[in-house]
MARVOKOL-7911 format. One record per residue (C-alpha): x, y, z; residue number from 1; residue in three letters. Coordinates in nm, 2 decimals. Example, Ala and Ser with C-alpha at 12.3 -4.5 7.8 and 13.67 -1.06 7.14 Angstrom:
# MARVOKOL-7911
      X      Y      Z  nr rest
   1.23  -0.45   0.78   1  ala
   1.37  -0.11   0.71   2  ser
END
This chain:
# MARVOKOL-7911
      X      Y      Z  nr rest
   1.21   3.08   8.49   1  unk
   1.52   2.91   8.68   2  unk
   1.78   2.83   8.48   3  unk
   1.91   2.55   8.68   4  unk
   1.78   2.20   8.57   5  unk
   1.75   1.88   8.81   6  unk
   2.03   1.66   8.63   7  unk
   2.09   1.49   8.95   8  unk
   2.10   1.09   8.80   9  unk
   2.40   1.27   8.59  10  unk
   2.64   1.23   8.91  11  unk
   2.60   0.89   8.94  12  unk
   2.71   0.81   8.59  13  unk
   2.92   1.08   8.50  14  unk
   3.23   0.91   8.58  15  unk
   3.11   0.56   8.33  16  unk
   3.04   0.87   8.11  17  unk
   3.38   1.05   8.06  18  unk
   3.53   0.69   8.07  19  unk
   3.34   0.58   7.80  20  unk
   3.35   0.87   7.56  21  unk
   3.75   0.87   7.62  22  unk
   3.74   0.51   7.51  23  unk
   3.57   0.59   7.22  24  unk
   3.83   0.87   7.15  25  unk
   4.10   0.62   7.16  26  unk
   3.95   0.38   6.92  27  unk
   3.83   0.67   6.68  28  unk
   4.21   0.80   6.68  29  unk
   4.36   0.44   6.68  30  unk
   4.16   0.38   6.35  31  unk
   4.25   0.68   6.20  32  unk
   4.64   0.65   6.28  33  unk
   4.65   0.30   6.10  34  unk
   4.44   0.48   5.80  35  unk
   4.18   0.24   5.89  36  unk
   4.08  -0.05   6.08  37  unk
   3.72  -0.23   6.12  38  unk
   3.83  -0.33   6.46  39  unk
   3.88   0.01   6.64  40  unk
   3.62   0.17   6.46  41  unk
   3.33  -0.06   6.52  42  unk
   3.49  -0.04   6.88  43  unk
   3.43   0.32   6.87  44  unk
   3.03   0.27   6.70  45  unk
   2.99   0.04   6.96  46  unk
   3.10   0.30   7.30  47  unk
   2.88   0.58   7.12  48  unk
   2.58   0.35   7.10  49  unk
   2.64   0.29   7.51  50  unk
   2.71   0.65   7.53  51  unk
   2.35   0.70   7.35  52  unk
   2.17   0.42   7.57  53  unk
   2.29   0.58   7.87  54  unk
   2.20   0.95   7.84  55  unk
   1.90   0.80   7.71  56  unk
   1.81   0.63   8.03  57  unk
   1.84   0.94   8.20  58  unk
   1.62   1.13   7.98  59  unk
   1.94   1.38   7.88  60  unk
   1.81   1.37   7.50  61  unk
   1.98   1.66   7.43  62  unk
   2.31   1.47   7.48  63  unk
   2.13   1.16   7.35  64  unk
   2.09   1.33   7.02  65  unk
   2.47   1.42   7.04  66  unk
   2.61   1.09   7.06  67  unk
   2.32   0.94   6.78  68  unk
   2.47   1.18   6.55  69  unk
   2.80   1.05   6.61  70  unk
   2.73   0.76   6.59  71  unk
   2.59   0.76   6.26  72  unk
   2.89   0.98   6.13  73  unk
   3.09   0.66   6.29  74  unk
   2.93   0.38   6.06  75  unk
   2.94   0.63   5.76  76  unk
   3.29   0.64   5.83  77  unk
   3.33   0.28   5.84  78  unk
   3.11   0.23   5.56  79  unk
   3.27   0.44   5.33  80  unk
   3.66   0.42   5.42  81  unk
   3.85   0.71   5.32  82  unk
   3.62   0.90   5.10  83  unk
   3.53   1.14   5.33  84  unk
   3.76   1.00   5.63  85  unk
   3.91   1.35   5.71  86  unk
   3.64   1.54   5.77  87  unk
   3.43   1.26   5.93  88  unk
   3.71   1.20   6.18  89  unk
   3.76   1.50   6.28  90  unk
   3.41   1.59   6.31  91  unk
   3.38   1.32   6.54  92  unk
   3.66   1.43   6.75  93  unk
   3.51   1.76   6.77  94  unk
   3.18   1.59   6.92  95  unk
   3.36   1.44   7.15  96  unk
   3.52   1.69   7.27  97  unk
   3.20   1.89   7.27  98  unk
   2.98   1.63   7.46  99  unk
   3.25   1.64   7.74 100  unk
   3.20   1.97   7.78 101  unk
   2.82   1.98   7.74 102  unk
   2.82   1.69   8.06 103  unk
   3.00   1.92   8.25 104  unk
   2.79   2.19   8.21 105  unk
   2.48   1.97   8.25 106  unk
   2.65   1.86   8.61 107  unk
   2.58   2.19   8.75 108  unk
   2.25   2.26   8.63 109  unk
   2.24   2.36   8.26 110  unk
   1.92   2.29   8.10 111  unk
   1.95   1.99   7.87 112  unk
   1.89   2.17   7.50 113  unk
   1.96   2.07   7.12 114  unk
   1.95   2.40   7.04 115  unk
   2.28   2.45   7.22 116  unk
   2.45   2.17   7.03 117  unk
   2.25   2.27   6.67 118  unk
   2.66   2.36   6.54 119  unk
   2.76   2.05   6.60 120  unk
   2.46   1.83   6.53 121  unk
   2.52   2.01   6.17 122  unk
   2.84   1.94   6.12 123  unk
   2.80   1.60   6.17 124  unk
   2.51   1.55   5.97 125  unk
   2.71   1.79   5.68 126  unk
   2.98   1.46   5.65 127  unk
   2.78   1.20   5.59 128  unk
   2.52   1.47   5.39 129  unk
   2.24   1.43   5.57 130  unk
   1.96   1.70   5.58 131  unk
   2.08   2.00   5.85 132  unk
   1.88   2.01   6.14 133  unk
   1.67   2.34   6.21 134  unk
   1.62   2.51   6.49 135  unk
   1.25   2.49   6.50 136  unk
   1.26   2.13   6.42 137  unk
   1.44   2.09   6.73 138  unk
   1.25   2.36   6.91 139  unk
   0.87   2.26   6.90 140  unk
   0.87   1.90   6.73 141  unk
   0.57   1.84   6.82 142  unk
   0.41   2.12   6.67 143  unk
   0.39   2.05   6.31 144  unk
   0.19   1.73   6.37 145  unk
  -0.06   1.96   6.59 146  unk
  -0.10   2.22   6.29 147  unk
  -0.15   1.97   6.02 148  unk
  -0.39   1.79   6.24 149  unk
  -0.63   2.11   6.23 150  unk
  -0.95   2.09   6.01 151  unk
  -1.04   2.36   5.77 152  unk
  -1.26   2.58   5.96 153  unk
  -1.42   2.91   5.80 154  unk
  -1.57   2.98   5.48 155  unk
  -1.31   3.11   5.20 156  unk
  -1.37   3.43   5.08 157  unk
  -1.41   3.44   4.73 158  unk
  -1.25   3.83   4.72 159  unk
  -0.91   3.75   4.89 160  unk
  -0.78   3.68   4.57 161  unk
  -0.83   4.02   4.42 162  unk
  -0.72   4.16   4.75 163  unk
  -0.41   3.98   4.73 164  unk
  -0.32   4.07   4.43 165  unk
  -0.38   4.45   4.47 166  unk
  -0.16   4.46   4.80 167  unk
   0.12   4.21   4.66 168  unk
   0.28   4.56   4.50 169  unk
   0.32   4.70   4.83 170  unk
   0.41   4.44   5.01 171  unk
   0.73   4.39   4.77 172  unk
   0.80   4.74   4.79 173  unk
   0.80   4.68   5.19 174  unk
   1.03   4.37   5.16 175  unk
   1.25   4.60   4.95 176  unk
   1.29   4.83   5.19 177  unk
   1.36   4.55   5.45 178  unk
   1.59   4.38   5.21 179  unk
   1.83   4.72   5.15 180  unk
   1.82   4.84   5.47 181  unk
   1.71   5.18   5.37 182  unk
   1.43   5.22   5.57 183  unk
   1.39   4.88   5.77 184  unk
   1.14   4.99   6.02 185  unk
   0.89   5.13   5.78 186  unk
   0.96   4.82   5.57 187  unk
   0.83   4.65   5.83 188  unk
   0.53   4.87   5.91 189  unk
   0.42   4.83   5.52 190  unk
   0.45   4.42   5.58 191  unk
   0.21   4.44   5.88 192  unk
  -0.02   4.68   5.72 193  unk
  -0.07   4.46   5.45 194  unk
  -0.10   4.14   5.63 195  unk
  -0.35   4.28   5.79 196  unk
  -0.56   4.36   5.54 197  unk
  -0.52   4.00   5.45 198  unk
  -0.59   3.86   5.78 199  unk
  -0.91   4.09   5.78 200  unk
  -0.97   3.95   5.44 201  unk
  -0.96   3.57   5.48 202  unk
  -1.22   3.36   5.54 203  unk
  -1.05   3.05   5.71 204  unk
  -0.86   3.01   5.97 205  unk
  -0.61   2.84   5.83 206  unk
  -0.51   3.16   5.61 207  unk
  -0.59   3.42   5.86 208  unk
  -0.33   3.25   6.12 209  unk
  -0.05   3.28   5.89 210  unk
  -0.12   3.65   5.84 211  unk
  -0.17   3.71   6.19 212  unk
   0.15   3.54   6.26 213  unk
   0.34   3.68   5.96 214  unk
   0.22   4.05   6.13 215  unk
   0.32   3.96   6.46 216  unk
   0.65   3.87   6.37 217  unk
   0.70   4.15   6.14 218  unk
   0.57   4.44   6.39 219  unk
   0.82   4.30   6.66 220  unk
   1.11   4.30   6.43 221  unk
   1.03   4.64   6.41 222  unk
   1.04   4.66   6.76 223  unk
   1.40   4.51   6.81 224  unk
   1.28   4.20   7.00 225  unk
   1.33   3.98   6.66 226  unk
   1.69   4.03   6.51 227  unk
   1.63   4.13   6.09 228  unk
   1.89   3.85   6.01 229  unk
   1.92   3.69   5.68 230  unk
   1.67   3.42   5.81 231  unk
   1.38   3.65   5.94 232  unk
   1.36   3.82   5.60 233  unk
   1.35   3.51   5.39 234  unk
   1.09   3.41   5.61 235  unk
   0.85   3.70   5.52 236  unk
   0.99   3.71   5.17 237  unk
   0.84   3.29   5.13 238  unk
   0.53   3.48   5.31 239  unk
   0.48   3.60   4.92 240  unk
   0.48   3.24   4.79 241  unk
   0.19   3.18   4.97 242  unk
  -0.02   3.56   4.86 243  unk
   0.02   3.43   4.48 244  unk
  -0.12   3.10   4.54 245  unk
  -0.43   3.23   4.69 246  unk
  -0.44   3.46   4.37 247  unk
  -0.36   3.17   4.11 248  unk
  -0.54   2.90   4.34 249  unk
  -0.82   3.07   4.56 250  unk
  -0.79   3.06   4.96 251  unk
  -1.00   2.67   4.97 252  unk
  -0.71   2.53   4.84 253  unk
  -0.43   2.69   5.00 254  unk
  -0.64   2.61   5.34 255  unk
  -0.67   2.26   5.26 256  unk
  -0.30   2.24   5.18 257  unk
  -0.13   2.48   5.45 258  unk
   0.24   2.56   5.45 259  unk
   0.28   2.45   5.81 260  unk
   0.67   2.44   5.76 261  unk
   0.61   2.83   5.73 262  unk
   0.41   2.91   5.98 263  unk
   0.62   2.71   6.24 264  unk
   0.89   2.90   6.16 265  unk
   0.72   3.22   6.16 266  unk
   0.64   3.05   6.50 267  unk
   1.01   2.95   6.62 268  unk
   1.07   3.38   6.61 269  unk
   0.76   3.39   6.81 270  unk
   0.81   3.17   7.05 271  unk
   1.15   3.32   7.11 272  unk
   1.06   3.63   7.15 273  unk
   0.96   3.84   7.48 274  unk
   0.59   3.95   7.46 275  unk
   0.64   4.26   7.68 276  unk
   0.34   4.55   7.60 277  unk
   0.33   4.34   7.27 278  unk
  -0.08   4.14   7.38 279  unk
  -0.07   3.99   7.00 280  unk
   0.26   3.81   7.08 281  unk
   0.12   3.71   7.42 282  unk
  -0.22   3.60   7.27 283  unk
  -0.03   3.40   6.99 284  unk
   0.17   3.19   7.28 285  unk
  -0.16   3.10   7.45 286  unk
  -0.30   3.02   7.13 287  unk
  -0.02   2.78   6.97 288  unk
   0.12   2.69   7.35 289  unk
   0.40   2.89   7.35 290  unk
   0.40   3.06   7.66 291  unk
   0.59   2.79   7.83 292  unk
   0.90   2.90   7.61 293  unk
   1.20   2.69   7.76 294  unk
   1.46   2.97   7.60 295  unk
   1.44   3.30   7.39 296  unk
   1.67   3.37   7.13 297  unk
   1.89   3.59   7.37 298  unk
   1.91   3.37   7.63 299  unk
   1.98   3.06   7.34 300  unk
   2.30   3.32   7.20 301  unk
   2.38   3.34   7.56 302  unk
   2.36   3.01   7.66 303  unk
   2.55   2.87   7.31 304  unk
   2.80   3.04   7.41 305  unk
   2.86   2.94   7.75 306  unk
   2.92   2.58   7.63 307  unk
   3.14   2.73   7.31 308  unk
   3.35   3.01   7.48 309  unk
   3.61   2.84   7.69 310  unk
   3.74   2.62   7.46 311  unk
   3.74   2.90   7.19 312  unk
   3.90   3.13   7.49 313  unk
   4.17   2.89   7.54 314  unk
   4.23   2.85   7.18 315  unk
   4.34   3.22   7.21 316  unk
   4.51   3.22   7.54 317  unk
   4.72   2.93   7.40 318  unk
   4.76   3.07   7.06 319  unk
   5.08   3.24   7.08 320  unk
   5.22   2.95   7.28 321  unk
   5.09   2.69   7.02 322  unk
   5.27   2.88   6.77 323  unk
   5.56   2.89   6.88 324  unk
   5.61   2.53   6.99 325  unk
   5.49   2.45   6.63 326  unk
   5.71   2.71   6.48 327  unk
   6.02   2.54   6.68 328  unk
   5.93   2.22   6.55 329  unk
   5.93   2.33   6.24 330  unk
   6.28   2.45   6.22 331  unk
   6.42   2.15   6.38 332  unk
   6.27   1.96   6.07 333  unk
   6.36   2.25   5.81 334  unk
   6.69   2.24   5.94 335  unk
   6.73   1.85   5.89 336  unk
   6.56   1.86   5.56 337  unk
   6.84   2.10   5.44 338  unk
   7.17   1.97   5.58 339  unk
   7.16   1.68   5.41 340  unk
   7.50   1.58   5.65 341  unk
   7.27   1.59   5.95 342  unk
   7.23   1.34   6.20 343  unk
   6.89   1.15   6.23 344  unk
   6.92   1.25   6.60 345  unk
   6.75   1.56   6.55 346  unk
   6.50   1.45   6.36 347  unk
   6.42   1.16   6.66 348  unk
   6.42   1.43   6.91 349  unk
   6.13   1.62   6.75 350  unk
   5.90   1.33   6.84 351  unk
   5.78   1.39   7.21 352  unk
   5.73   1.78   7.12 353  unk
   5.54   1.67   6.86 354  unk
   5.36   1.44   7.07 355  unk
   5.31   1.67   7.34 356  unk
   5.18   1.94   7.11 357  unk
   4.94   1.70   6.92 358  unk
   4.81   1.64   7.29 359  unk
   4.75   2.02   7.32 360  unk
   4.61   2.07   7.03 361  unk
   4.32   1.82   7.09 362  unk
   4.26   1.96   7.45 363  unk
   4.14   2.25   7.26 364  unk
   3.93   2.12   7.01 365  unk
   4.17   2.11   6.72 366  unk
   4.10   1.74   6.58 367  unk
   4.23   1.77   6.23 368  unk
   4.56   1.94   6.33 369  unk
   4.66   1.71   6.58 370  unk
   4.56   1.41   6.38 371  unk
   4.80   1.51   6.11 372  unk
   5.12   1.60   6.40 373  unk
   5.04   1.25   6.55 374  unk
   5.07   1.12   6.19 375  unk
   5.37   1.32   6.14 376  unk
   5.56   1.19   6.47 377  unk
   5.44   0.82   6.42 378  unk
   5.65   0.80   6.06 379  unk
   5.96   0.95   6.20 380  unk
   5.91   0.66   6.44 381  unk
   5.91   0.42   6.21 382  unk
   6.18   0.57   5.99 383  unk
   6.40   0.51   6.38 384  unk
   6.26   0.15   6.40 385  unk
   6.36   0.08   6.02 386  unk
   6.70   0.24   6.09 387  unk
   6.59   0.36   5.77 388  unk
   6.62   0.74   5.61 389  unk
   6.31   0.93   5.50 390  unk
   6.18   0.93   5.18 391  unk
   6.15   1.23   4.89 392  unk
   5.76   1.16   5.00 393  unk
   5.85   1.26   5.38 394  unk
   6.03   1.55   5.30 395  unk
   5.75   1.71   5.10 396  unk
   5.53   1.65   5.36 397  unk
   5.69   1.76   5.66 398  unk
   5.76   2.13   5.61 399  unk
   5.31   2.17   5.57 400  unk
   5.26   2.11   5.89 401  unk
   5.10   2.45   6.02 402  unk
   4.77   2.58   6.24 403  unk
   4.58   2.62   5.88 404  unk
END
């Protein structure tokens, strides 16, 4: 599969684009300078809703879904004032800065993806505490309403029950195994072996699928070609869940009442996974409609990190430099704060390296920090326009100021 992707209508509109979303920067940092202001931020709500309209048009929802976030994180903002105004802000500044880049990538051919942006989505659903997104939700949305649309089919076997509970032993004793580490891959061989048994066991199809899915994902862990992450071993561990409600319930009611969130989860591993010699995995992408896999979980690390690595590379590269323009300015004011004979001069003259350094900091991602320098060199402004010297308050303040 190419990895280029025909964004072509993007050239025509990518200069409105990058307008647009620095417009909406502007008003975002203008509100948060004068600690609030319904003007500039429901300027700001109202370029991330164009922003959102556009990309839209274009059928870029990946970058659709960006800018939606945002703006919901803007009228959150406006809605509730300071409460959380910190972290909204500079969440916000952060998707920004992130839906720049993601354009430019999308320019030459990236495939539009939410699974690229699924850090940033959550962090901007996190401030305003909205339920995270997951990766299969964004993955295969359409494939929950195609599982629960299923009709039981099958006859359920009145002996699963007792099967169940006779294998549940060693199936914990295989998740324990997973779970330390001591002996992973025959862990995983003792999960397969006894969801198979339980797949053999059950009458309907909509119990034998998660087994057979469960099986698949747990022999291909064993393999290598599924990481044995935190996530991939909670998913076999809920896996249990659904063994002791067949023995309290019986299988007619668990098939009537799936887990569907399970299985498409189960799913998501499958889906990103490379079938290889494996004919089960290949069999289960025919049957759910998988084989038409837009990514696998290596090529989505890879990817992720083609749209996170520069700025995080030029975080480092500028590091040391960073540093050591905040270190100087930090001196300057130490030095004024304890010579309490010096001239206000030097205190002025730390503005533009401040400025300049607030401006370097958000080139680079780093909202929060370069809020709080702007902040900084704005009331040593108005101290100069007062004619005025600064307060106990100031002086407290000003020595914080760090890359933390």
């Amino acid at each position: 599969m190419s990895d280029v992707q025909d964004n072509s209508a993007l050239k025509w509109i990518k200069g409105e684009l990058d307008s647009t979303i620095d417009s909406a920067r502007r008003s975002l940092e203008g509100y948060v300078e004068r600690d609030g202001g319904g003007e500039q931020i429901d300027d700001c709500i109202a370029k991330l809703h164009q922003i959102y309209g556009t990309l839209s048009m274009v059928q870029l929802f990946g970058a659709a879904l960006l800018a939606e976030e945002m703006e919901l994180v803007a009228g959150a903002l406006r809605d509730a004032g300071s409460r959380k105004g910190d972290a909204a802000a500079e969440a916000l500044m952060l998707g920004l800065v992130q839906l720049s880049a993601y354009l430019e990538k999308l320019e030459i051919g990236a495939r539009d993806l939410p699974l690229y942006l699924l850090p940033t989505l959550n962090e901007l659903r996190a401030v305003r505490d909205a339920p995270l997104f997951s990766e299969v939700a964004l993955y295969a949305p359409e494939l929950e309403q195609k599982l629960a649309s299923d009709p039981v089919t099958g006859k359920a076997s009145i002996s699963l029950p007792a099967l169940a509970r006779r294998v549940r032993h060693p199936f914990h004793k295989g998740l324990l195994d997973l779970y330390r580490e001591r002996d992973a891959v025959t862990g995983l061989k003792n999960i397969a072996k006894v969801f198979n048994l339980l797949e053999a066991g059950s009458g309907t199809d909509q119990v034998r699928r998660l087994f057979t899915v469960g099986k698949a994902v747990a022999a291909t862990m064993g393999e290598g070609n599924i990481g044995t992450g935190v996530a991939t071993k909670r998913l076999l561990g809920r896996i249990d869940e659904e063994i002791k409600r067949i023995i309290d319930d019986g299988e007619q009611v668990v098939a009537e009442a799936p887990n569907n969130g399970l299985l498409k989860s189960l799913l998501y591993y499958i889906a990103c996974s490379e079938a290889g010699d494996n004919p089960l995995i290949a069999q289960l992408k025919v049957d759910f409609e998988l084989e038409n896999t837009p990514i696998t979980q290596s090529e989505l690390e890879r990817e992720r990190s083609r749209f996170t690595a520069p700025g995080q590379e030029l975080v480092e590269s500028l590091h040391a430099a960073i540093s050591g323009d905040l270190t100087s300015i930090k001196d300057g004011l130490d030095l004024f704060i304890r010579d309490e004979s010096a001239d206000q001069d030097r205190l002025f003259s730390l503005v533009q390296p401040m400025h300049k350094l607030a401006d370097t900091l958000g080139m680079v991602g780093q909202g929060g920090l370069r809020l709080r320098l702007k902040r900084q060199a704005d009331r040593i402004n108005e101290i100069k326009s007062a004619e005025t010297s600064p307060s106990e308050q100031d002086l407290m303040l000003w020595p914080g100021i760090s890359c933390s």
